[in-house]
Gaussian input, Z-matrix of N, CA and C with variables (Angstrom, degrees):
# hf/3-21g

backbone

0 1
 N
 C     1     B1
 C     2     B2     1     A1
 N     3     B3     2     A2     1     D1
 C     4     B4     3     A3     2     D2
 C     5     B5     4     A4     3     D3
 N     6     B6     5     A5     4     D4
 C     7     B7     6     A6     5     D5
 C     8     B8     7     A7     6     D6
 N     9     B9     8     A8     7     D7
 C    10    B10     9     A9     8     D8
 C    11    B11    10    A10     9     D9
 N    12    B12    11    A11    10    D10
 C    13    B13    12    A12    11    D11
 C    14    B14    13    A13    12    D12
 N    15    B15    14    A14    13    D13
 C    16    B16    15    A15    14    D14
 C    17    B17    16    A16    15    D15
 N    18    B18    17    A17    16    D16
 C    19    B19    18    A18    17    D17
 C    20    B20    19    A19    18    D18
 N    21    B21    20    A20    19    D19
 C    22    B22    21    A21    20    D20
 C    23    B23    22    A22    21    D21
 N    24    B24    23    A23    22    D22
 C    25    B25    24    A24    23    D23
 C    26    B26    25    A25    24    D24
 N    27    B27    26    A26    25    D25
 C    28    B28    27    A27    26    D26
 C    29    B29    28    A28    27    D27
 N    30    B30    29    A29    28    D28
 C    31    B31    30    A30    29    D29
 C    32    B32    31    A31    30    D30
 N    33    B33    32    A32    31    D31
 C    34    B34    33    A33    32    D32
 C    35    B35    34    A34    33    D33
 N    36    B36    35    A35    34    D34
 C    37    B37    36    A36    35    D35
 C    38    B38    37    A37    36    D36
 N    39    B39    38    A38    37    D37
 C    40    B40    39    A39    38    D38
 C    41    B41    40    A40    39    D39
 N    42    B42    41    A41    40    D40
 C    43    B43    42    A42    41    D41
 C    44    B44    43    A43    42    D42
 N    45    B45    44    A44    43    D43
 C    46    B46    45    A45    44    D44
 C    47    B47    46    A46    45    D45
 N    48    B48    47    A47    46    D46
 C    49    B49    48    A48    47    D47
 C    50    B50    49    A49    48    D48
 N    51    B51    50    A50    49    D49
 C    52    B52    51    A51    50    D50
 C    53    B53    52    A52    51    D51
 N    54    B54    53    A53    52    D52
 C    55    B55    54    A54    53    D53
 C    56    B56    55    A55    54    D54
 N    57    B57    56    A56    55    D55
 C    58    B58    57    A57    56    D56
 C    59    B59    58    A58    57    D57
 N    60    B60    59    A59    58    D58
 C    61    B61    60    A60    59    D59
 C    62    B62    61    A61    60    D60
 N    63    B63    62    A62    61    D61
 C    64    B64    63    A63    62    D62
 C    65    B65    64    A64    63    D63
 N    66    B66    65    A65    64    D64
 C    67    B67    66    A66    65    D65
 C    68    B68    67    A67    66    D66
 N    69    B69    68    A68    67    D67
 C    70    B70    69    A69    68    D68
 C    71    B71    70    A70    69    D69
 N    72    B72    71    A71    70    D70
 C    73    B73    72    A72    71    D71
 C    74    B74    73    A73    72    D72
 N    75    B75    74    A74    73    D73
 C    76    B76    75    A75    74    D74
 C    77    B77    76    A76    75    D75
 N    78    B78    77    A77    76    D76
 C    79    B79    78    A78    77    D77
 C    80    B80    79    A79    78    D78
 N    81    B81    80    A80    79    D79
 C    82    B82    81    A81    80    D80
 C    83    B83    82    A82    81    D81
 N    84    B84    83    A83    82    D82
 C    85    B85    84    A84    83    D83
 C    86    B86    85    A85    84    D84
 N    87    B87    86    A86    85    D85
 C    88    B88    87    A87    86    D86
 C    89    B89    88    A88    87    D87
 N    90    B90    89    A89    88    D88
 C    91    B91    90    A90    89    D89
 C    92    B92    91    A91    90    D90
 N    93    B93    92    A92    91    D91
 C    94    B94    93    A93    92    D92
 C    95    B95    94    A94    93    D93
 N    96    B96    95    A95    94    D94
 C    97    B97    96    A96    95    D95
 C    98    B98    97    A97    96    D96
 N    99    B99    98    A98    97    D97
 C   100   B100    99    A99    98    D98
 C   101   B101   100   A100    99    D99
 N   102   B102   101   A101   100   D100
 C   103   B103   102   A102   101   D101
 C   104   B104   103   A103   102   D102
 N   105   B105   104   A104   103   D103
 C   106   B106   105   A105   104   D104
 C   107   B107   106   A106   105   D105
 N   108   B108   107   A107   106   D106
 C   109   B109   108   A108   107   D107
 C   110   B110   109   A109   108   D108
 N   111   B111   110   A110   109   D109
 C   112   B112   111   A111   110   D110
 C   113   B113   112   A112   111   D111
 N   114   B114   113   A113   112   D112
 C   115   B115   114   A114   113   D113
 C   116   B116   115   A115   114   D114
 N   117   B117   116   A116   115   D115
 C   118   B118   117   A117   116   D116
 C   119   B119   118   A118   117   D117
 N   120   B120   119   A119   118   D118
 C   121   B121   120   A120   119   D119
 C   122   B122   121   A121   120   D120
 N   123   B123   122   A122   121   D121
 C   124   B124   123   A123   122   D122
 C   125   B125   124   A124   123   D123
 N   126   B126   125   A125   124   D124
 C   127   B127   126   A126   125   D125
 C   128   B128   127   A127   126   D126
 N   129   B129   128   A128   127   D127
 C   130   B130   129   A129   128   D128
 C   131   B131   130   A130   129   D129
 N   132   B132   131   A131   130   D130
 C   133   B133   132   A132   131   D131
 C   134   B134   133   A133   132   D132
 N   135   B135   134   A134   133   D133
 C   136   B136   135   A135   134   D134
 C   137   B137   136   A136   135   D135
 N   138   B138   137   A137   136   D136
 C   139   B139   138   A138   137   D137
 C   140   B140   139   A139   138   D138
 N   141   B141   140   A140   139   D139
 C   142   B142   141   A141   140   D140
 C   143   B143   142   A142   141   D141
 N   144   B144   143   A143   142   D142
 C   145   B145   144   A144   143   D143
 C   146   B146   145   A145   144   D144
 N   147   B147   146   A146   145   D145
 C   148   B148   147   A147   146   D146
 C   149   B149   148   A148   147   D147
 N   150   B150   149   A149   148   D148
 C   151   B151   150   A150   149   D149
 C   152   B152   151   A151   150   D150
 N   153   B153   152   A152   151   D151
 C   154   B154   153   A153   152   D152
 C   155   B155   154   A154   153   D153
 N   156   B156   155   A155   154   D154
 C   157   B157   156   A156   155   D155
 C   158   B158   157   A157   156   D156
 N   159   B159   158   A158   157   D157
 C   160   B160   159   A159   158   D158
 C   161   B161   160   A160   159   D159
 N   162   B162   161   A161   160   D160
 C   163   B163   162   A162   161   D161
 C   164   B164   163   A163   162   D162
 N   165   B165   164   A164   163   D163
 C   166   B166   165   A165   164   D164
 C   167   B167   166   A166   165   D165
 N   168   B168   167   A167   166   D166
 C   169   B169   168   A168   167   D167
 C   170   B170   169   A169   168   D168
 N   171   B171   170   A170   169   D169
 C   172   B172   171   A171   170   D170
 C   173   B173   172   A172   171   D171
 N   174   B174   173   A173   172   D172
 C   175   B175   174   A174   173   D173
 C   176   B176   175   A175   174   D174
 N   177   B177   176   A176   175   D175
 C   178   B178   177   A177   176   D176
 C   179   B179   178   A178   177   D177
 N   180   B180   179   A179   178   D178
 C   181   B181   180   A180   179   D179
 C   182   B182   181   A181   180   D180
 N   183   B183   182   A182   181   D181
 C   184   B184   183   A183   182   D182
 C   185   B185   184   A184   183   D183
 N   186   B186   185   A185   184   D184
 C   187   B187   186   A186   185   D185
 C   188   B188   187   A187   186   D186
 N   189   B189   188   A188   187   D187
 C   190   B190   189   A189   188   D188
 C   191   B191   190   A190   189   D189
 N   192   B192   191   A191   190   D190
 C   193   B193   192   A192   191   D191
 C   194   B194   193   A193   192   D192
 N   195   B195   194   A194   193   D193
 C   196   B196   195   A195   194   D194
 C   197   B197   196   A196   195   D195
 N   198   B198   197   A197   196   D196
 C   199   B199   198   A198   197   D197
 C   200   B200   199   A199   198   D198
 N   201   B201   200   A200   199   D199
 C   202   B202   201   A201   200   D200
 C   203   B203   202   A202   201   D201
 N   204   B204   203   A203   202   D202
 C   205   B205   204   A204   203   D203
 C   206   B206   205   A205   204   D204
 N   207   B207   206   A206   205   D205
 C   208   B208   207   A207   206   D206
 C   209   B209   208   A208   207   D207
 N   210   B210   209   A209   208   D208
 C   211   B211   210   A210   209   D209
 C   212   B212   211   A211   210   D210
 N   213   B213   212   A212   211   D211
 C   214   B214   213   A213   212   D212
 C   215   B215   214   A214   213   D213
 N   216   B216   215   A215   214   D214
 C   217   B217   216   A216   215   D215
 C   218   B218   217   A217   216   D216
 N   219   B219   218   A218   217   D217
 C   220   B220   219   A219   218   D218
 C   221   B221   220   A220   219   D219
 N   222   B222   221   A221   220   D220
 C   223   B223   222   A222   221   D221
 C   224   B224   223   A223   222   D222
 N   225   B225   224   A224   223   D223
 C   226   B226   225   A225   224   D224
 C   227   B227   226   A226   225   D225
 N   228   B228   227   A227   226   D226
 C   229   B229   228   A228   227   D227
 C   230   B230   229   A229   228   D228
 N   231   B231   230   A230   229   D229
 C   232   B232   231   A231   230   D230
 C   233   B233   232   A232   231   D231
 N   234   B234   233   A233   232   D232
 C   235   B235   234   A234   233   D233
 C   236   B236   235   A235   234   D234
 N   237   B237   236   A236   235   D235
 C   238   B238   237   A237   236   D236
 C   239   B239   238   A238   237   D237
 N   240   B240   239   A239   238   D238
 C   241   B241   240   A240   239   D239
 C   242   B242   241   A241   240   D240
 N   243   B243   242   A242   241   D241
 C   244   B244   243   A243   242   D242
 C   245   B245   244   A244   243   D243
 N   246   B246   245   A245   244   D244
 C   247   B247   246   A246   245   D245
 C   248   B248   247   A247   246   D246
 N   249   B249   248   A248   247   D247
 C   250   B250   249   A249   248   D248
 C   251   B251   250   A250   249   D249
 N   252   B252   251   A251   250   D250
 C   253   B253   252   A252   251   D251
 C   254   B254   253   A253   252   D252
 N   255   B255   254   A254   253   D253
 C   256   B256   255   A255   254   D254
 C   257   B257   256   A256   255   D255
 N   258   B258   257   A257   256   D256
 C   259   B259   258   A258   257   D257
 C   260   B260   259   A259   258   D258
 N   261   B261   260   A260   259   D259
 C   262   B262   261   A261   260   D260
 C   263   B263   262   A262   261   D261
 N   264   B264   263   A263   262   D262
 C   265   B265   264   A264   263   D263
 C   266   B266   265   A265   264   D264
 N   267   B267   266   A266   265   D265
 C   268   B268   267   A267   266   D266
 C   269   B269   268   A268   267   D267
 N   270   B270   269   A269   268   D268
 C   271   B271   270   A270   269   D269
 C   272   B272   271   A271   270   D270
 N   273   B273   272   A272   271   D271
 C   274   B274   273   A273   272   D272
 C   275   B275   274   A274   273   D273
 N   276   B276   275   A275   274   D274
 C   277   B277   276   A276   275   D275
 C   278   B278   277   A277   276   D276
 N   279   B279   278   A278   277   D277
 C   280   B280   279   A279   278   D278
 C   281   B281   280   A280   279   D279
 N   282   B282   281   A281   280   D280
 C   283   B283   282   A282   281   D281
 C   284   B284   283   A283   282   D282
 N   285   B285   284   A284   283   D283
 C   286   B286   285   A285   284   D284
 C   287   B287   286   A286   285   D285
 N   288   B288   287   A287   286   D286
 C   289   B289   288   A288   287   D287
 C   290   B290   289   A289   288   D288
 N   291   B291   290   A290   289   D289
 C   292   B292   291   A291   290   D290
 C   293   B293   292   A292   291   D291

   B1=1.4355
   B2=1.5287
   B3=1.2534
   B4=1.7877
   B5=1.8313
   B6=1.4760
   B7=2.4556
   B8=1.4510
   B9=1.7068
   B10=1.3049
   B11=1.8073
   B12=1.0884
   B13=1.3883
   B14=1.7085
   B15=1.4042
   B16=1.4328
   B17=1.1492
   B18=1.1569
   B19=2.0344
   B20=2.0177
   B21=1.7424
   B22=1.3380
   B23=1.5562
   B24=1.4503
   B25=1.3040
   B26=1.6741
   B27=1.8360
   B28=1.6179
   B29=1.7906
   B30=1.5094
   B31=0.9529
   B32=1.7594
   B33=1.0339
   B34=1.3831
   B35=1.5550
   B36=1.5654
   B37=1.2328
   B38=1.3729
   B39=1.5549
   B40=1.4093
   B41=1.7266
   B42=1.0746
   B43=1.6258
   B44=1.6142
   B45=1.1166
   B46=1.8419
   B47=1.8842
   B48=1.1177
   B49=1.3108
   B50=1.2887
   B51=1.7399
   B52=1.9064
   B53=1.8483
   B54=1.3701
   B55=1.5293
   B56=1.8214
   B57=0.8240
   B58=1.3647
   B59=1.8984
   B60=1.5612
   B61=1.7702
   B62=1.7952
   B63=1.6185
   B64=2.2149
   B65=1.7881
   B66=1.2977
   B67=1.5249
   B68=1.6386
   B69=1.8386
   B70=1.6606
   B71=1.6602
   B72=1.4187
   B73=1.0146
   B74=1.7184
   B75=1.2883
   B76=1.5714
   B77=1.4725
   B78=1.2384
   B79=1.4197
   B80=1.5874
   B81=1.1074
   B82=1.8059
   B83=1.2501
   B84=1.6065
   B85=1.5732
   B86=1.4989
   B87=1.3516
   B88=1.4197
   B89=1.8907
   B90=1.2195
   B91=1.8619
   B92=1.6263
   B93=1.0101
   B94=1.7132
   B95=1.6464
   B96=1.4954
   B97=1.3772
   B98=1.7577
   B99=1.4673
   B100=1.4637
   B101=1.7121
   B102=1.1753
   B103=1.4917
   B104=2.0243
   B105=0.9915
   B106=1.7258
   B107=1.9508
   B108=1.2686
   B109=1.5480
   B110=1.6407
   B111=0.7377
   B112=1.9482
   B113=1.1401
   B114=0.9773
   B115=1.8418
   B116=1.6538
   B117=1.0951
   B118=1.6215
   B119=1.5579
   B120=1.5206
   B121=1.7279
   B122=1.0982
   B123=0.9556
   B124=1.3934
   B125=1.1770
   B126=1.7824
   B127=1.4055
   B128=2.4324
   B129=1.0405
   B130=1.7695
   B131=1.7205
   B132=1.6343
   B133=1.6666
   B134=0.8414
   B135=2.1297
   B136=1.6045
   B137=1.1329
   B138=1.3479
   B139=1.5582
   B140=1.4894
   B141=1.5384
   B142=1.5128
   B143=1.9242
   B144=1.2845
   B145=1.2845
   B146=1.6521
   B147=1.9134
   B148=1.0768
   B149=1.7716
   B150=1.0081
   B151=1.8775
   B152=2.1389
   B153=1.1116
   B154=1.4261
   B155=1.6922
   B156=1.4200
   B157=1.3243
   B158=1.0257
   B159=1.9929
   B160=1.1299
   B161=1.5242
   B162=1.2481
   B163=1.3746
   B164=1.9195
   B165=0.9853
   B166=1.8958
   B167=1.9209
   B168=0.8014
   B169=1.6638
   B170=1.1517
   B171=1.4731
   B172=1.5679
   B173=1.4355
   B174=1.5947
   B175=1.6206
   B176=2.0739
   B177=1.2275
   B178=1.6158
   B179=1.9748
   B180=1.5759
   B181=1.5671
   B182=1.4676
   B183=1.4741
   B184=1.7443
   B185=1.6346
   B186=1.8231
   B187=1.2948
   B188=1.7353
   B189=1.5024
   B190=1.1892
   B191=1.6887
   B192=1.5418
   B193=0.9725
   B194=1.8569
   B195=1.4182
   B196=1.5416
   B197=2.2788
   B198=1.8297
   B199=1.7991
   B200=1.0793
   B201=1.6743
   B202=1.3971
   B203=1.5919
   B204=1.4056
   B205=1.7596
   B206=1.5574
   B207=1.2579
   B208=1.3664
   B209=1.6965
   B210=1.4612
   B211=1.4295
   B212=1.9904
   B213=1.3954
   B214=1.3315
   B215=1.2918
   B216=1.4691
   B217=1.8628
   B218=1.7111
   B219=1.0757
   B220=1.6962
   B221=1.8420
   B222=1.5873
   B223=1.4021
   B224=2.0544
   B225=0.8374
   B226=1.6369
   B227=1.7694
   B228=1.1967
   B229=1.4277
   B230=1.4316
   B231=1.4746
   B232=1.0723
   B233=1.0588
   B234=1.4826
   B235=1.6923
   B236=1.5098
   B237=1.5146
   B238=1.5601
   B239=1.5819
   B240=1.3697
   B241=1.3975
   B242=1.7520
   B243=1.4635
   B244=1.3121
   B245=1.5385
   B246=1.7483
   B247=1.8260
   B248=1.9670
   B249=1.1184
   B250=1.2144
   B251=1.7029
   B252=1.3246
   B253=1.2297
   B254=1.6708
   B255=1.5644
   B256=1.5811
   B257=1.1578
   B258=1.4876
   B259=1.4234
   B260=1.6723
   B261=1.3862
   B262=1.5828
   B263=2.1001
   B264=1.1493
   B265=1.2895
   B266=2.0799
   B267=1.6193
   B268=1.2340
   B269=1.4008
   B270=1.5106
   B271=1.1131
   B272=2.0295
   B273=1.5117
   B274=1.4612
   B275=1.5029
   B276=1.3376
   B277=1.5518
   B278=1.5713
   B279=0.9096
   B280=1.3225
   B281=1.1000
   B282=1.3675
   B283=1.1476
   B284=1.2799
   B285=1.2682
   B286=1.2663
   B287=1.7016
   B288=1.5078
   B289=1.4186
   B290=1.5468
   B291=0.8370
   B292=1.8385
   B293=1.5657
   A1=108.91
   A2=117.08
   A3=120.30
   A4=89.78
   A5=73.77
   A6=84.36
   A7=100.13
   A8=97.66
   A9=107.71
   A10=91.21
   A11=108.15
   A12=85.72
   A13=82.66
   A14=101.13
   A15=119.92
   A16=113.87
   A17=127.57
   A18=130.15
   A19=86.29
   A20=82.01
   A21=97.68
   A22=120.78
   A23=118.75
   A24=116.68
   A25=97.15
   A26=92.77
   A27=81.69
   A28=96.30
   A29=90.72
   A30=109.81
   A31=116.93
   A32=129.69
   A33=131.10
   A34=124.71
   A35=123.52
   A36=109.53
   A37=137.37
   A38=113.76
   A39=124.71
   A40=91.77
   A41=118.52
   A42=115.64
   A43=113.19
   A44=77.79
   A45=95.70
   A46=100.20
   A47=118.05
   A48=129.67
   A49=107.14
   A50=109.45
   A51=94.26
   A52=95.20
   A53=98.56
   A54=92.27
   A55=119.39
   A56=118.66
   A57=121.50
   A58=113.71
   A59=90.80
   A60=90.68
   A61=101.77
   A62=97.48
   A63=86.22
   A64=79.34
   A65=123.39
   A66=108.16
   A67=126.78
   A68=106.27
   A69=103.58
   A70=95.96
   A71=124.13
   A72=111.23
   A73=112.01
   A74=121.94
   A75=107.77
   A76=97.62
   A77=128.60
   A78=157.56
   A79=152.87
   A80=125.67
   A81=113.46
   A82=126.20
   A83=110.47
   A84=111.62
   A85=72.04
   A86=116.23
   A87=144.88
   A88=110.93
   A89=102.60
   A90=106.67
   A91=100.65
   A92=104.87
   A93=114.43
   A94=127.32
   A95=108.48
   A96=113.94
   A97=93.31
   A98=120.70
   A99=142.98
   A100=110.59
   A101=104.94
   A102=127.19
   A103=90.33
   A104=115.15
   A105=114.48
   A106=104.91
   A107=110.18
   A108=108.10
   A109=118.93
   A110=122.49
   A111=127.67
   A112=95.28
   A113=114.64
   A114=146.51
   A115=84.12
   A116=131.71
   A117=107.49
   A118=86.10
   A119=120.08
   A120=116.20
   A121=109.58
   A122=146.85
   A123=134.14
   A124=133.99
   A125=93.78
   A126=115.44
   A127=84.85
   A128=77.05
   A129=81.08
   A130=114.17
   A131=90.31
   A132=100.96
   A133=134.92
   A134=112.65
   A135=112.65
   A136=64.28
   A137=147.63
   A138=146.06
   A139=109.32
   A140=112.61
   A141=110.23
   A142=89.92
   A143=130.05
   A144=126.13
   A145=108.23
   A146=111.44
   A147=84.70
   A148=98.87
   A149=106.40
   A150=105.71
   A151=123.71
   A152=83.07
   A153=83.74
   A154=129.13
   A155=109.08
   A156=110.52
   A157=96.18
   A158=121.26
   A159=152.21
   A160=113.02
   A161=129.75
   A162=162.64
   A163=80.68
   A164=115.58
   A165=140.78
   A166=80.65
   A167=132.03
   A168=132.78
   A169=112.34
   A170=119.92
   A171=134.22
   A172=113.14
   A173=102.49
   A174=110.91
   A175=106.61
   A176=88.19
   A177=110.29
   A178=109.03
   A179=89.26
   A180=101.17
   A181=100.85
   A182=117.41
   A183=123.97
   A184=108.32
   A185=116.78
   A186=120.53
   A187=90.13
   A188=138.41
   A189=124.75
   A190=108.19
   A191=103.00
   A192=122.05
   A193=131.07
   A194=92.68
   A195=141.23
   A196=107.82
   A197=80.23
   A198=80.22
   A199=105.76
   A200=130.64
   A201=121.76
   A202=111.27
   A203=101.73
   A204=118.48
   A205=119.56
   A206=115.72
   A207=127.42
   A208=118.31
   A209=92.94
   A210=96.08
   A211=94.17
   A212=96.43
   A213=118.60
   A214=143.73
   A215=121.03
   A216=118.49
   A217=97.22
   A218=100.78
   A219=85.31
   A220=105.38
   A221=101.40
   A222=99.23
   A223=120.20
   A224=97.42
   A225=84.38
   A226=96.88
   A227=99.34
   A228=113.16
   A229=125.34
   A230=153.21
   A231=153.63
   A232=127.90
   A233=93.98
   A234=115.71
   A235=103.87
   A236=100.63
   A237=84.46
   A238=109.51
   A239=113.37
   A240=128.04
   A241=117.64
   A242=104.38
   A243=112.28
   A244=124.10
   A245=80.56
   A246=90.80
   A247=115.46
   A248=99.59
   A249=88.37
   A250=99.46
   A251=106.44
   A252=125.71
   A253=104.40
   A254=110.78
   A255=91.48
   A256=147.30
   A257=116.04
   A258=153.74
   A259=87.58
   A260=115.26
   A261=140.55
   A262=78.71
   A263=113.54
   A264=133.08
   A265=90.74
   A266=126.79
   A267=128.01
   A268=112.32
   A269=136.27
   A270=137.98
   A271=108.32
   A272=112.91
   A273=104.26
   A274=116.37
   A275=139.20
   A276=122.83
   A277=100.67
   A278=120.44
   A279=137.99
   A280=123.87
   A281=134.10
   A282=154.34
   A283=135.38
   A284=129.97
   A285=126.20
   A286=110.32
   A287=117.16
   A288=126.84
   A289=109.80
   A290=151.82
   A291=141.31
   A292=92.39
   D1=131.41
   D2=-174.36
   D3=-105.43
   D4=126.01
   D5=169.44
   D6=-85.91
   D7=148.88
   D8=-166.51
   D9=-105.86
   D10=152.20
   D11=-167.70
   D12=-97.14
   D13=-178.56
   D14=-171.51
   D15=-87.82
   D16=153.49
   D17=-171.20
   D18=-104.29
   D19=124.49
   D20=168.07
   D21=-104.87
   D22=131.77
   D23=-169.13
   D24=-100.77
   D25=148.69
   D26=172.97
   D27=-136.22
   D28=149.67
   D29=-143.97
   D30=-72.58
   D31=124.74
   D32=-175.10
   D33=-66.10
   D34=111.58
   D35=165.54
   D36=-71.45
   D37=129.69
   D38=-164.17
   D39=-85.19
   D40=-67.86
   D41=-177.55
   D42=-139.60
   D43=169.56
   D44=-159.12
   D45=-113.67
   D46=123.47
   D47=-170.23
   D48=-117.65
   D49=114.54
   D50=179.87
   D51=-101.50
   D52=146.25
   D53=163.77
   D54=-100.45
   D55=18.49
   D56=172.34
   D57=75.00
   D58=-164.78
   D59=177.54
   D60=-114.52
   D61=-4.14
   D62=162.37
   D63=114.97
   D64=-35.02
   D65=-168.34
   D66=-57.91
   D67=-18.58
   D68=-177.93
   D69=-107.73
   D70=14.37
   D71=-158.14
   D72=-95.19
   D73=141.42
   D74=-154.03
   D75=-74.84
   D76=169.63
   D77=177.84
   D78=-139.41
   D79=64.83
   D80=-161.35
   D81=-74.16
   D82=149.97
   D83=-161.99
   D84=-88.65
   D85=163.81
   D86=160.68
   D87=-129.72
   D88=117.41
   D89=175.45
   D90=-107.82
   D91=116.93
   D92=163.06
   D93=-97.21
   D94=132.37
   D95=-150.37
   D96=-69.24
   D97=145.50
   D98=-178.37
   D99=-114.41
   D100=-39.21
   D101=178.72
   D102=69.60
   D103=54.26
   D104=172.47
   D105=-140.77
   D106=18.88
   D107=150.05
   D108=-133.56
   D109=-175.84
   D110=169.81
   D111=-114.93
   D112=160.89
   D113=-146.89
   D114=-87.93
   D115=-14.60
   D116=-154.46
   D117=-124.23
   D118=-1.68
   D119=138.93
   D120=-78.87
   D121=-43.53
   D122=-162.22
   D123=-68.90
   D124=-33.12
   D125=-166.78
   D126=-85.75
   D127=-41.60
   D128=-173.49
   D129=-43.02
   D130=-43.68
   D131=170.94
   D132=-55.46
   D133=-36.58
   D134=-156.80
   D135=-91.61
   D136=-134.37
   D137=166.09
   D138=79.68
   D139=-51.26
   D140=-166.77
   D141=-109.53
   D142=-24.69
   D143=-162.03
   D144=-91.67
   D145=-36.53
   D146=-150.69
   D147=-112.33
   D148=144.36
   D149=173.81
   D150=-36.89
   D151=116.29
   D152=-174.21
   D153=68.85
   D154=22.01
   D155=-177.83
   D156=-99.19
   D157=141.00
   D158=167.56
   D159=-102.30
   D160=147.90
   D161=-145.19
   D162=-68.36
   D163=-101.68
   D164=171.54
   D165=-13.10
   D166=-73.83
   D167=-155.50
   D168=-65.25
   D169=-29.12
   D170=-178.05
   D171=-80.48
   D172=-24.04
   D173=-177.02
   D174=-79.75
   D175=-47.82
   D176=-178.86
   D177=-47.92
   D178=-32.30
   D179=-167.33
   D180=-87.03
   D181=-47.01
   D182=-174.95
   D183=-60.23
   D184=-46.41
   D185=-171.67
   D186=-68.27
   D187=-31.50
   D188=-163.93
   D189=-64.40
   D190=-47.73
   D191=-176.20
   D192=-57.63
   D193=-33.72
   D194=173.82
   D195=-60.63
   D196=-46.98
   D197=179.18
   D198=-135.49
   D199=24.89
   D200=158.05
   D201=-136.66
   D202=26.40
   D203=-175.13
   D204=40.22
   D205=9.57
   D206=154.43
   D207=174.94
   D208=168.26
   D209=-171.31
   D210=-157.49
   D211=168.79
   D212=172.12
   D213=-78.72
   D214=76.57
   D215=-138.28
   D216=-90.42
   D217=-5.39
   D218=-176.68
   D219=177.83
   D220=126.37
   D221=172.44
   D222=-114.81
   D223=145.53
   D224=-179.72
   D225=172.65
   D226=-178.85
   D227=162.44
   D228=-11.59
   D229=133.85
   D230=134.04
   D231=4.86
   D232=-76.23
   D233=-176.48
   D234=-55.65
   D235=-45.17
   D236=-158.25
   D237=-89.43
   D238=-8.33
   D239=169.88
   D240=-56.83
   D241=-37.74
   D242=172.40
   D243=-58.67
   D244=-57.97
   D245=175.00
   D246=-53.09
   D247=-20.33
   D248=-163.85
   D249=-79.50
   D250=-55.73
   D251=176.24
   D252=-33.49
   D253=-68.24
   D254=165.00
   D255=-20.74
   D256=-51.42
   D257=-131.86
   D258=-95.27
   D259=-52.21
   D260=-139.32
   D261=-86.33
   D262=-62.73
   D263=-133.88
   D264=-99.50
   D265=-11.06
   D266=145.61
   D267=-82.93
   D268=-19.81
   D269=164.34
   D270=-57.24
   D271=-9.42
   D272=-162.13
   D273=103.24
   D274=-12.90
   D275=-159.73
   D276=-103.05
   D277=-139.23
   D278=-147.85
   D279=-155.89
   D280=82.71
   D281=-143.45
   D282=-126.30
   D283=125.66
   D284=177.66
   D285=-134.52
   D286=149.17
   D287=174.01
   D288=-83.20
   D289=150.22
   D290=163.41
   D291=-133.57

């Protein structure tokens, strides 16, 4: 008896997914509480560092940070997530990119 060998199918691509080089890809700063500034640095910092932060929003974010040892100061872009994160984290705080 001769074996037939088996018909192999190969498999068809439905779609093609690029993931990029990371530059449009979104990003959140994360600040973790240190307890080594006062609220009215902190708030002074996000204030001057981060896009569109207001005085009232910076407070909301420091007390978050203050009683839930971190919070989410800013989401957007990579690039600009980094810079900020820099920015935040030469000011002294505590910083992370996600």
């Amino acid at each position: 008896m001769v074996a037939v060998p088996t018909p192999v199918a190969t498999p068809e691509t439905i779609e093609d997914i690029e993931t990029g080089t990371g530059d449009d890809l979104e990003a959140r700063v994360v600040v973790y509480n240190c307890d080594c500034h006062t609220f009215k640095q902190v708030i002074r910092l996000f204030c001057e560092v981060i896009p569109g932060m207001n005085e009232d929003r910076a407070f909301e974010l420091a007390y978050r940070i203050h009683t839930q040892g971190q919070a989410v100061v800013y989401s957007g872009e990579w690039k600009t997530s980094e810079g900020i994160a820099q920015r935040l984290s030469a000011g002294g705080l505590k910083v992370a990119v996600q």
